[in-house]
C-alpha positions in Angstrom: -4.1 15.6 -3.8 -5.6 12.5 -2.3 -5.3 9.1 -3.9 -5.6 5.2 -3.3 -2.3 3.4 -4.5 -3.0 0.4 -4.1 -0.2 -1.1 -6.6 2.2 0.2 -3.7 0.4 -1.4 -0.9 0.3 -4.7 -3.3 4.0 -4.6 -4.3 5.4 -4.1 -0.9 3.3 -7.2 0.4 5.5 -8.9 -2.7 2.3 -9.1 -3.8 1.7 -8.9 -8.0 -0.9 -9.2 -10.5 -3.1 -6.9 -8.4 -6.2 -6.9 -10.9 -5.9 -10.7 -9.9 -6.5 -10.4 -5.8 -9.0 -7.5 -6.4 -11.1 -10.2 -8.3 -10.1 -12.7 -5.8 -12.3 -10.6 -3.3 -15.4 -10.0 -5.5 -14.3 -6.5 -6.6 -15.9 -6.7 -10.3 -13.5 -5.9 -13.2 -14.8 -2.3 -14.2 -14.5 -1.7 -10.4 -10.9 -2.4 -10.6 -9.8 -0.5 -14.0 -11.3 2.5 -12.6 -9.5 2.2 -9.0 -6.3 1.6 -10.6 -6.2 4.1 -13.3 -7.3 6.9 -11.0 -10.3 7.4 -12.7 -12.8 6.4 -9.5 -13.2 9.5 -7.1 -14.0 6.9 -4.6 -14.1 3.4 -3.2 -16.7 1.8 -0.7 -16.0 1.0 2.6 -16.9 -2.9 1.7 -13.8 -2.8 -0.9 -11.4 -0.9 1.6 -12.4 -3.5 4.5 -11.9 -6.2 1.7 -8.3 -5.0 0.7 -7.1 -4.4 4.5 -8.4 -7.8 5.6 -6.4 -9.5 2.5 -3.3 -6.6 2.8 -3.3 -7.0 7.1 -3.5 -2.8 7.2 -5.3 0.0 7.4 -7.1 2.4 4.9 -4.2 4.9 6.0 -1.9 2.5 4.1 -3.6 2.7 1.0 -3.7 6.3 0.6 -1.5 8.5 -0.6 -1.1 12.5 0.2 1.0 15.0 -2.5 0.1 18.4 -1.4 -1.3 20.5 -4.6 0.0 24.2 -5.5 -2.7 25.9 -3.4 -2.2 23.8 -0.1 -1.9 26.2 2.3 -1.3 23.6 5.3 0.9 24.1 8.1 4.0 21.3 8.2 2.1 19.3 11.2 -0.5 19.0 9.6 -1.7 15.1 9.5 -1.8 14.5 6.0 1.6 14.7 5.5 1.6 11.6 7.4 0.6 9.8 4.2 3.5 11.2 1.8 4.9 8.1 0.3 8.6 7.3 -1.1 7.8 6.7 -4.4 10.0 3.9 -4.9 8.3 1.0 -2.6 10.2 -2.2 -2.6 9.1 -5.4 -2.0 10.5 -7.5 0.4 11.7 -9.7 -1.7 13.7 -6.9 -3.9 15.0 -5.8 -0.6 16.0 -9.1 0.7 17.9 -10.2 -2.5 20.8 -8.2 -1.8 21.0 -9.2 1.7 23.8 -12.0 2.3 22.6 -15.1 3.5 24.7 -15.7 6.7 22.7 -12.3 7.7 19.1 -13.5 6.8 18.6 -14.7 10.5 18.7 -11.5 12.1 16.2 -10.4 9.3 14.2 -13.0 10.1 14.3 -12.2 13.7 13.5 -8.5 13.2 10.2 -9.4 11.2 9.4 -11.7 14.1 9.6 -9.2 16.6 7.8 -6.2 14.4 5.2 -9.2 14.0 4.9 -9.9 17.7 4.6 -6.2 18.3 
């Protein structure tokens, strides 16, 4: 099954109060209950351009891929390129537990992914 998650996008961004940045981009408010309780079979390409511009990715990082009973796909298949950990961390969860004389090699490791 298919799905947009965009509370995992959001919360690895350190991003929270989702509802709040979906509003923040003219998405209206039924818009959003729908998107985030699953109960919207779609989203328009003006929301997922929105979302990426504010998120800096792409619609393949808001989407989320758990194969259903009667998948019959071969294991190279592409969609198992979007099978997600379920437990997405934040940054700032992650970074927490990191001591501080070690945060400058973080900090240059983001730099260079960011450079990239």
């Amino acid at each position: 099954m298919l799905k947009l998650n965009l509370e995992r996008a959001f919360k690895m961004r350190g991003m929270e109060n989702v509802s709040w940045h979906l509003v923040k981009l003219g998405i209206s408010r039924p818009t959003i209950s729908r998107l985030m309780n699953g109960e919207k079979s779609g989203v328009s390409y003006g929301h997922l351009e929105k979302i990426c511009g504010l998120l800096n990715c792409t619609p393949n990082d808001l989407f989320e891929w758990k194969p259903s009973a009667n998948a019959n796909l071969p294991e190279n298949h592409a969609l198992y390129a979007l099978r997600r950990n379920a437990s997405a961390r934040s940054l700032k969860e992650i970074a927490k537990d990191i001591p501080l004389e070690r945060m400058g090699e973080v900090e240059n490791l983001l730099s260079g992914l960011k450079n990239e």
